[in-house]
NUZA-419110 format. One record per residue: z, x, y of N, C-alpha, C in turn. Coordinates in pm, whole numbers, padded with zeros to 5 digits, always signed. Each point is the difference from the previous one (the first is absolute). Last residue first. Layout:
ZXYZXYZXY/...
//
This chain:
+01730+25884+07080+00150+00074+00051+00124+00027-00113/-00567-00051-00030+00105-00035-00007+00134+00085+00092/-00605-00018-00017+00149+00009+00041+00130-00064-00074/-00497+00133-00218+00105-00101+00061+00111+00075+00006/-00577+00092-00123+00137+00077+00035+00092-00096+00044/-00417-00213-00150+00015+00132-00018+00117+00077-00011/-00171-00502-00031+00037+00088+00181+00033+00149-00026/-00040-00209-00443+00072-00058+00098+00007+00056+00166/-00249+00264-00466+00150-00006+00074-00007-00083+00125/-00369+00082-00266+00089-00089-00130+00151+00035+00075/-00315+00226+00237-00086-00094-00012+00090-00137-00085/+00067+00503-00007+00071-00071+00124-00036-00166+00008/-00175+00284-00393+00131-00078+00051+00064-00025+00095/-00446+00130-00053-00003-00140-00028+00162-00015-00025/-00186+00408+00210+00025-00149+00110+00026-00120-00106/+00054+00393-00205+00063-00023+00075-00022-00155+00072/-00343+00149-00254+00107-00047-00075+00131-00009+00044/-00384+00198+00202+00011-00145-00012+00081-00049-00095/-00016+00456+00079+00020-00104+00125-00001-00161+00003/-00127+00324-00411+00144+00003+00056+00046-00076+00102/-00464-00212-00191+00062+00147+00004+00190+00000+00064/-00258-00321-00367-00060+00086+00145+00082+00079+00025/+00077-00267-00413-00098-00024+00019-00063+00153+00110/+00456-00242-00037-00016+00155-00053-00181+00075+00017/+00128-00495+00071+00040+00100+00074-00047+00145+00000/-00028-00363-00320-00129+00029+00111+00018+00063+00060/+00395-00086-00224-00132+00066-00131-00144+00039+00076/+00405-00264+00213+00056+00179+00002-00116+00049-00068/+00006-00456-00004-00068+00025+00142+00052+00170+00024/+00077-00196-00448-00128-00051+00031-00092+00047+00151/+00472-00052-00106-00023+00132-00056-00114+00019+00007/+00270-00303+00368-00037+00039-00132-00068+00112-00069/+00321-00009+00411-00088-00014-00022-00036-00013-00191/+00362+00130+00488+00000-00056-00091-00144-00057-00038/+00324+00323+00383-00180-00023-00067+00003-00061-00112/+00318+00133+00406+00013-00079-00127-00105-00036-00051/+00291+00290+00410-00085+00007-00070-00026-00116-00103/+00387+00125+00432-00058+00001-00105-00116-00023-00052/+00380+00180+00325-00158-00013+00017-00017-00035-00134/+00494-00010+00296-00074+00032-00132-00174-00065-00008/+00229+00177+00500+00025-00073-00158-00079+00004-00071/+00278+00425+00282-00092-00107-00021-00019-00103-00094/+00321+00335+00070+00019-00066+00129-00135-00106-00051/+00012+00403-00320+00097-00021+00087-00035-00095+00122/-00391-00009-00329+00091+00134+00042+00124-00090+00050/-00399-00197-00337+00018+00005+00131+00074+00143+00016/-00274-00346-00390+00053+00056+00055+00042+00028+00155/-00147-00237-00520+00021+00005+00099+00036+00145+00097/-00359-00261-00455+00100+00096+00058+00111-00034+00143/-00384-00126-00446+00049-00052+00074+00134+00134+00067/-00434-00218-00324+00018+00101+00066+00076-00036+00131/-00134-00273-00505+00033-00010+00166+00021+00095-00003/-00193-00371-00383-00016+00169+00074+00083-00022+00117/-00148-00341-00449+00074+00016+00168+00022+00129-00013/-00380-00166-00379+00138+00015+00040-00005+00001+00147/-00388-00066-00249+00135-00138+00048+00088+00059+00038/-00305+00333-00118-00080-00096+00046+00121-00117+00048/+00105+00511-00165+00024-00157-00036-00060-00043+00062/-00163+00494+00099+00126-00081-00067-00028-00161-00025/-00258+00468+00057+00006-00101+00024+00128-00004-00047/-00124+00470+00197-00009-00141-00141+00056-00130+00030/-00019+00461+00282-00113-00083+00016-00052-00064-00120/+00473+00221+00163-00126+00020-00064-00039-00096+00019/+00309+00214+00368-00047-00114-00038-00122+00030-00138/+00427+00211+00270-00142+00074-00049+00007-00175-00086/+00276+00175+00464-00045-00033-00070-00067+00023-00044/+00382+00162+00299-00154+00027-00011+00024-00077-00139/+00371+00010+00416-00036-00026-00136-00155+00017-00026/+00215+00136+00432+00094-00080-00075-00015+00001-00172/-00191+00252+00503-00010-00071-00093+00118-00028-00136/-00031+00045+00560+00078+00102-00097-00062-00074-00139/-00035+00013+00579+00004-00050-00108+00003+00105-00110/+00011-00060+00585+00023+00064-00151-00028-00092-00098/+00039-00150+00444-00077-00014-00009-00053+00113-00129/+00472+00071+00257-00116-00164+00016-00100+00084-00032/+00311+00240-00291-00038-00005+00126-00046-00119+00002/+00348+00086-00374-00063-00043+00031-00108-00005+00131/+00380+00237-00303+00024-00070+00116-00200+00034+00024/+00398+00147-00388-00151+00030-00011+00024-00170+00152/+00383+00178-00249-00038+00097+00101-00138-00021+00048/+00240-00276-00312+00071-00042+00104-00065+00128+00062/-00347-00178-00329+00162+00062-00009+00030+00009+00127/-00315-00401-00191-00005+00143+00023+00140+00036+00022/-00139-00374-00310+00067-00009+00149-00047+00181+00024/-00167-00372-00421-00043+00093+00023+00085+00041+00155/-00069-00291-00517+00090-00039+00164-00012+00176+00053/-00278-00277-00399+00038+00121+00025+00051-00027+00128/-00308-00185-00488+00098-00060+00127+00079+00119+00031/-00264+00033-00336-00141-00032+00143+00074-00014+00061/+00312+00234-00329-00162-00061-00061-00064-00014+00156/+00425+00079+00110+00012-00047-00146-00168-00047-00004/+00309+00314+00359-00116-00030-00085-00007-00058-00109/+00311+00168+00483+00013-00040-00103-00177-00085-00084/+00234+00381+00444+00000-00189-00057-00025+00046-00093/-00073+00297+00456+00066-00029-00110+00046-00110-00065/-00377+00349+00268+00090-00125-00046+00109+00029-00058/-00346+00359+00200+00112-00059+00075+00069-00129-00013/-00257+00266-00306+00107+00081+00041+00084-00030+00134/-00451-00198-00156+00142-00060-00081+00144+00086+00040/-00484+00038+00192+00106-00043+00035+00115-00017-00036/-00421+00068-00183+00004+00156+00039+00154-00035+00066/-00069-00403-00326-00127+00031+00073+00067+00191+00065/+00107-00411-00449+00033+00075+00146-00111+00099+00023/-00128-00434-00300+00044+00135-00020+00081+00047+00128/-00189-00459-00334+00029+00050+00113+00092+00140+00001/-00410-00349-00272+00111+00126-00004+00076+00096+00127/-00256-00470-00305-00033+00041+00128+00142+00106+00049/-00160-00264-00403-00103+00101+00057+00026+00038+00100/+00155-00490-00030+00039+00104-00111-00117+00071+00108/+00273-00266+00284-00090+00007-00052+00007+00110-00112/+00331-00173+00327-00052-00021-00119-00127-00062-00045/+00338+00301+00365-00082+00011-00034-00052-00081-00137/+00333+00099+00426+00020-00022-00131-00195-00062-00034/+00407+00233+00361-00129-00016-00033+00015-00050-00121/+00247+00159+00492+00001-00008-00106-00119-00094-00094/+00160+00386+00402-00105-00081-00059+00030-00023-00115/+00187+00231+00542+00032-00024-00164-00118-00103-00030/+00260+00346+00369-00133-00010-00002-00031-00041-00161/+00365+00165+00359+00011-00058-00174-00116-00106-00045/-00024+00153+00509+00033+00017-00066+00055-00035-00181/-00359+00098+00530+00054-00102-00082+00092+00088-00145/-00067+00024+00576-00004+00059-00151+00035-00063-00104/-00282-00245+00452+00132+00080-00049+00006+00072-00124/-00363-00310+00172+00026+00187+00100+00161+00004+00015/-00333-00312-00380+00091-00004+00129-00004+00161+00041/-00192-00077-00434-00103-00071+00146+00074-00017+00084/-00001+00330-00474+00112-00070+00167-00042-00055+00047/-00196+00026-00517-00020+00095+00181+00108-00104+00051/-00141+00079-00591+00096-00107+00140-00032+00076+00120/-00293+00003-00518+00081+00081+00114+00073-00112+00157/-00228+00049-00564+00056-00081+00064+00048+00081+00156/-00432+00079-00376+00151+00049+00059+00035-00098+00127/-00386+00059-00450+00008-00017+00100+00188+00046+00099/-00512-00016-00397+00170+00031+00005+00010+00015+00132/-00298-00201-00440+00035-00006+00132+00200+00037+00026/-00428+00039-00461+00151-00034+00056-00009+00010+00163/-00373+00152-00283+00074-00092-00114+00153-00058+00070/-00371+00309+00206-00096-00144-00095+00140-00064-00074/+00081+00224+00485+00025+00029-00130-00042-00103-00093/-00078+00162+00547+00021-00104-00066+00016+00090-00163/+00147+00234+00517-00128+00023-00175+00047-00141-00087/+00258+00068+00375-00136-00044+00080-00081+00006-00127/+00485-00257+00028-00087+00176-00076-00124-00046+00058/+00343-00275+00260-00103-00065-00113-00081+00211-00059/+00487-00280+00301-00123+00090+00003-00028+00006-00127/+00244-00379+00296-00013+00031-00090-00102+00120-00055/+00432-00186+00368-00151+00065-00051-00016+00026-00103/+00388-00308+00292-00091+00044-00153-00112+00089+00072/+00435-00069+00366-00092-00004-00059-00070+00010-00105/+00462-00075+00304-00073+00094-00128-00105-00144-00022/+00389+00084+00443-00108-00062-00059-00083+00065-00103/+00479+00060+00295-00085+00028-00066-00105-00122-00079/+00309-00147+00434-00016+00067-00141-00104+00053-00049/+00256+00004+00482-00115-00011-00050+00032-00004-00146/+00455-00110+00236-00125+00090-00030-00141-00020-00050/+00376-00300+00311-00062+00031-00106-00081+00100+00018/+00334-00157+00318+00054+00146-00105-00126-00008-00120/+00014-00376+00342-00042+00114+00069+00085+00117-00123/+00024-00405-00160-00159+00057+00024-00015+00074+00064/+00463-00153-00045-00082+00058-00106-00123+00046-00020/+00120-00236+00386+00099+00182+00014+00002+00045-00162/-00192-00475+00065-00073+00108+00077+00083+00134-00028/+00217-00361-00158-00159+00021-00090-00025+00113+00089/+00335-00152+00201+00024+00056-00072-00094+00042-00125/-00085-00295+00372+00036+00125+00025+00055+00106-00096/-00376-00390-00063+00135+00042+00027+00041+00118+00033/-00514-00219+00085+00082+00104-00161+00138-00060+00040/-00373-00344+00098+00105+00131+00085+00049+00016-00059/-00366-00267-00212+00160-00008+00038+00035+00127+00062/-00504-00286-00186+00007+00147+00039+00151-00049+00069/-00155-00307-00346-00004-00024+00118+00050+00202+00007/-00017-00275-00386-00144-00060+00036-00007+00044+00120/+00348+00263-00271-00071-00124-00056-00103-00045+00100/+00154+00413+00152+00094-00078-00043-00017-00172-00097/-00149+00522+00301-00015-00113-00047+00074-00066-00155/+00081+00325+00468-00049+00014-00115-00012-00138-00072/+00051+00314+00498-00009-00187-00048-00021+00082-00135/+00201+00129+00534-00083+00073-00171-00004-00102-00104/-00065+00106+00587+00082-00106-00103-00055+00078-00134/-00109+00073+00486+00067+00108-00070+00090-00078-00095/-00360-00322+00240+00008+00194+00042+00170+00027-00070/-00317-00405-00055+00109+00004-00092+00023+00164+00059/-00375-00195+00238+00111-00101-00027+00088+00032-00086/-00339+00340+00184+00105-00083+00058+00106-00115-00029/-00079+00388-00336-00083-00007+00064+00013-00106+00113/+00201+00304-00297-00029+00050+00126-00101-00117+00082/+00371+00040-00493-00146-00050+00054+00020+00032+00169/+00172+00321-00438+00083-00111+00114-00092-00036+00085/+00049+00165-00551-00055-00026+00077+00011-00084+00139/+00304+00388-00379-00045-00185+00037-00060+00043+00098/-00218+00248-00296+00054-00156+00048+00188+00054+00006/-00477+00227-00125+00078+00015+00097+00149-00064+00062/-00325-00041-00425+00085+00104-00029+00080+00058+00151/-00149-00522-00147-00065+00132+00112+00095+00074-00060/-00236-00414-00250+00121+00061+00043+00047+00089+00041/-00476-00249+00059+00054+00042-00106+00183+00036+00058/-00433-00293+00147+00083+00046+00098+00109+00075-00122/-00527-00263+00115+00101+00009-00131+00088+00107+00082/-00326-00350+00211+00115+00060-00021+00078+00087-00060/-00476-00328+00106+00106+00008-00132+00082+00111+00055/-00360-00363+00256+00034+00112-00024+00089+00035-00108/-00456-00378+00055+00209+00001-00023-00010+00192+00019/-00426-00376+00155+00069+00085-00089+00134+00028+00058/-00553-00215+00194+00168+00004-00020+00090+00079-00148/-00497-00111+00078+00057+00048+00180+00122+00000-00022/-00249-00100-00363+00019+00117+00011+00009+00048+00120/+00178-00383-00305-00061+00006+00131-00014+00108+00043/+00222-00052-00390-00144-00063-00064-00122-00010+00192/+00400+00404-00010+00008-00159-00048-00105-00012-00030/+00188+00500-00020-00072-00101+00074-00003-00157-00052/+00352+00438+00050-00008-00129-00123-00091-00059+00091/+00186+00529+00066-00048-00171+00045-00039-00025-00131/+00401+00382+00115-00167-00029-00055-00054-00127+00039/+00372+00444+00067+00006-00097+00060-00107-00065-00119/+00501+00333+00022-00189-00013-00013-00044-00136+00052/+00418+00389+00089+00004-00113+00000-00165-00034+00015/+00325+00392-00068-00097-00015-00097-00018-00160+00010/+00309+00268+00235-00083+00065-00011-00083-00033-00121/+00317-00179+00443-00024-00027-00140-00087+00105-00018/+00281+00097+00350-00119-00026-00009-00003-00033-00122/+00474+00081+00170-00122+00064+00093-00119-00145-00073/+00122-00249+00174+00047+00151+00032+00123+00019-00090/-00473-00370+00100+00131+00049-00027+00053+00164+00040/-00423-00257+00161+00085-00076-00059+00137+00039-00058/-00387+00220+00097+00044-00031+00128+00113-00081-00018/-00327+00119-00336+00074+00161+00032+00097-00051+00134/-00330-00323-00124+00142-00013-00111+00063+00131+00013/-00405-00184+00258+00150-00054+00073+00126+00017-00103/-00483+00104-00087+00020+00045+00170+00163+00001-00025/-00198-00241-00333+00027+00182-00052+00057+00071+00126/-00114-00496+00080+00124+00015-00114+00042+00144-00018/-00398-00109+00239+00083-00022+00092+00120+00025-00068/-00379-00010-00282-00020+00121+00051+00125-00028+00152/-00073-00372-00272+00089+00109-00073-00008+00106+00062/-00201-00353+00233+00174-00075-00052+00051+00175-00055/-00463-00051+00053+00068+00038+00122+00140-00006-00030/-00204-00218-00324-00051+00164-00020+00103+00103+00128/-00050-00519-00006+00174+00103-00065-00084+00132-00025/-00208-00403+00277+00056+00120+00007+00139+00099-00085/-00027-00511-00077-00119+00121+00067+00067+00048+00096/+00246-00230-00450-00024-00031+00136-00143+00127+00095/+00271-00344-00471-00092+00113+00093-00010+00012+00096/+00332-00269-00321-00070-00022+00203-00018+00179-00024/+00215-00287-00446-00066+00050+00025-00060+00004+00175/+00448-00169-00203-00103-00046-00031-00114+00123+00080/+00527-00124-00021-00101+00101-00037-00081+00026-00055/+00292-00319+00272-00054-00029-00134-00056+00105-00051/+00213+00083+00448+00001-00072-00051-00005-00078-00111/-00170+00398+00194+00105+00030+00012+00060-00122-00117/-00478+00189-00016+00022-00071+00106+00206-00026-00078/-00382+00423-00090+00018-00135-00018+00118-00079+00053/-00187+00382+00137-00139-00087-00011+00041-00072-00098/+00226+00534-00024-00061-00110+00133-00100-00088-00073/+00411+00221-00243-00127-00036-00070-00020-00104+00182/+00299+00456-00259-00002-00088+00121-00158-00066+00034/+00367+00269-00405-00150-00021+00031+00021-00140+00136/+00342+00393-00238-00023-00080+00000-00135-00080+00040/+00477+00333-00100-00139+00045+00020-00035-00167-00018/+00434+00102-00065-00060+00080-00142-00172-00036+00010/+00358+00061+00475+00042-00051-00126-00083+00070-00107/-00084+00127+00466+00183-00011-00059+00013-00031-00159/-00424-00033+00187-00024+00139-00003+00179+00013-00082/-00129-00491+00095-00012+00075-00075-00020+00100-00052/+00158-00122+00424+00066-00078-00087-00059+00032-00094/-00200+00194+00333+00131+00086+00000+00088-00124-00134/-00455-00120+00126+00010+00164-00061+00150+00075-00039/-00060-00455+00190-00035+00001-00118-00027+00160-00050/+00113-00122+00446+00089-00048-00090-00016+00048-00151/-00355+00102+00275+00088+00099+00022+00094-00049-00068/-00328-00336+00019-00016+00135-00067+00112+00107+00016/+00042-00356+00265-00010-00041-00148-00029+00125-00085/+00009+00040+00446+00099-00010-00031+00008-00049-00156/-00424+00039+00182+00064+00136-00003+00129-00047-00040/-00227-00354+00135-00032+00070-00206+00063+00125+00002/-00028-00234+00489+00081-00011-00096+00011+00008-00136/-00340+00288+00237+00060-00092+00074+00152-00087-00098/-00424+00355-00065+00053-00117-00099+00105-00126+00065/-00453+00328+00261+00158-00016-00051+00049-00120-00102/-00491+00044+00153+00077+00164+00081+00149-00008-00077/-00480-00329-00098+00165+00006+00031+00033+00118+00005/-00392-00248-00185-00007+00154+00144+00121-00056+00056/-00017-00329-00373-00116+00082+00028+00035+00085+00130/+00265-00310-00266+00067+00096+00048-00180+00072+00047/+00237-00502-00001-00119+00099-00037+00026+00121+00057/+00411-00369-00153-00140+00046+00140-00137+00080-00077/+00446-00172-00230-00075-00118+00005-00124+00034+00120/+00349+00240-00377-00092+00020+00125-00088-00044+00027/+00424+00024-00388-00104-00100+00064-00050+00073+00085/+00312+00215-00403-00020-00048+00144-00112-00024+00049/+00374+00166-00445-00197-00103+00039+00093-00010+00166/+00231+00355-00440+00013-00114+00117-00206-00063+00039/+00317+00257-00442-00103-00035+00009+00028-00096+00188/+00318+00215-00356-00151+00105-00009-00093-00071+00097/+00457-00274-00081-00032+00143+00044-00099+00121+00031/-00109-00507+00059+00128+00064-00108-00008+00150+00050/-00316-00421+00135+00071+00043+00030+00112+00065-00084/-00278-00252-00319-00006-00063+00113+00101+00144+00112/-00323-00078-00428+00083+00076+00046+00023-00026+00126/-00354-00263-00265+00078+00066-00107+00147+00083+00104/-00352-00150+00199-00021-00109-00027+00164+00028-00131/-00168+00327+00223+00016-00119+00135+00081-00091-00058/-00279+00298-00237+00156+00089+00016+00065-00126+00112/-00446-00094-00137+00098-00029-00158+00095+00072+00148/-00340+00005+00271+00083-00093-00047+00091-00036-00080/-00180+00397+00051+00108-00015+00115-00005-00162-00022/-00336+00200-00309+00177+00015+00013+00079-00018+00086/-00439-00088+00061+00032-00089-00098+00173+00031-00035/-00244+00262+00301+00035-00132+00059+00039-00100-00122/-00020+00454-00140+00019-00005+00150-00001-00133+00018/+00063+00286-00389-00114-00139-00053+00020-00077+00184/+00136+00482-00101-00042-00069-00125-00120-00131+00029/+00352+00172+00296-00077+00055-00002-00139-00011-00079/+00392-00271-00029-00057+00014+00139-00116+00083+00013/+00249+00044-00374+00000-00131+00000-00158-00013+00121/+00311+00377-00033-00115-00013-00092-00080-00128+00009/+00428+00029+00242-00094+00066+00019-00154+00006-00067/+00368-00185-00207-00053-00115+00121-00121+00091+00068/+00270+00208-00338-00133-00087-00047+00008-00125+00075/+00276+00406+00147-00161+00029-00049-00051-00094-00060/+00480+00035+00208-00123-00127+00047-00120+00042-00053/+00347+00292-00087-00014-00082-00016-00033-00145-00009/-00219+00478-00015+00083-00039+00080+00038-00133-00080/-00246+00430-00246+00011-00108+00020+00155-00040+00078/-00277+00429-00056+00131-00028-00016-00047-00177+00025/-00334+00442-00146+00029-00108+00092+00129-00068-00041/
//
């Protein structure tokens, strides 16, 4: 999982639903990641969004343009103070209707969820609207018809013209993915495992790279059946790894990277630990990793089995996977 950069408002919301949409209210006012809009009717057996469509459509094509964003129905414009409102169940199943309709072409990964209130006739819709690998996005819908908006501190801004004739030349970027594969035969004295990257975009991905550093003692990192397509450099656990300029990447390929052999001895109880890496390919950004942990919580670890000793370092990694540019 890639963490967005609104993921710990998201979380937030999701998490702790009406209690968090107040802290985020109360704490984050309108900004880039984040718009509120009021709907002061009842939406029960309503056929159409009527003027929300233009809001919504704005808002798909202003943050599909930009670095993605969350669109929060049911709180009130003004003070942004909490207004549930009924019928938002109806509210969201009218939202999914009307978001393939909304731009052009088509966002392709725009989600939705409710936030029920303490009034369980009323509730908040949520939005989340990521950064479109289609974009730029040009709204269709009646009130903003063939405008392209990206957002801009607290307010969705008509691209420029000259912004735009750069966005119309952007390429899809490659997108890399972690997998982590786990030996199916467990071993009484060590866990061993392999790092592997996949394409998740549907372009070819290229110079396909991982860099790593590893400090923990006992723990022995090796090249894998692949190595014949790196090339880099090895000092002990730490290792910069790029494939060679002939080896090209399919969507949805992968290629393992690094295999690990973990023994199953304790270490330092106080000490600081971290398992830490990055990576990506050509055109894409840097994904990084950062599992930091005491020695005490690596000693229980080892404890179970291969799998679970994975999940417990994703677990000591921060939202897991992070975007950077």
């Amino acid at each position: 999982m890639t963490a967005s950069a609104y993921q710990h408002i998201l979380d937030k919301l999701k998490n702790q639903k009406e209690v968090g949409l107040t802290s985020v209210t109360q704490e984050q006012v309108e900004c880039f990641f984040i718009d509120y809009k009021e709907v002061p009717e009842d939406f029960t057996g309503k056929t159409s969004l009527n003027k929300y469509w233009g809001t919504l459509a704005k808002s798909i094509s202003g943050f599909g343009n930009a670095l993605g964003g969350l669109l929060v129905f049911g709180i009130k414009d003004t003070d942004k103070s909490l207004s549930p409102f009924s019928g938002y169940k109806n509210f969201e199943v009218l939202v999914n209707e009307f978001i393939p309709r909304s731009t052009n072409p088509k966002h392709e990964s725009v989600k939705t969820f409710l936030i029920p209130s303490d009034d369980a006739t009323k509730g908040y819709v949520v939005v989340e609207i990521p950064q479109s690998l289609n974009r730029p996005l040009q709204v269709i819908s009646n009130d903003y018809n063939h405008r392209y908006f990206y957002r801009s501190g607290e307010s969705h801004s008509d691209i420029p013209h000259d912004v735009l004739v750069g966005m119309l030349g952007h390429k899809i970027p490659p997108r890399m993915i972690v997998q982590w594969y786990a030996d199916e035969v467990e071993q009484p004295d060590k866990f061993v495992f392999q790092i592997v990257l996949r394409n998740g975009s549907s372009v070819i991905a290229r110079n396909v790279w991982l860099n790593i550093d590893i400090g923990i003692p006992n723990v022995i990192a090796q090249h894998t059946s692949f190595s014949n397509q790196f090339e880099g450099a090895q000092v002990n656990n730490a290792c910069n790894l790029v494939t060679k300029d002939s080896y090209k990447m399919a969507p949805q390929g992968q290629i393992s990277m690094m295999k690990l052999e973990v023994q199953k001895q304790a270490i330092q109880d106080d000490g600081d630990f971290h398992f830490y890496f990055t990576f990506g390919c050509e055109g894409s950004k840097i994904n990084e990793f950062n599992a930091t942990f005491k020695g005490s919580e690596y000693n229980d670890a080892i404890t179970g089995t291969v799998r679970d000793f994975i999940e417990f370092l994703k677990s000591k990694s921060p939202d897991h996977i992070v975007e950077r540019l």
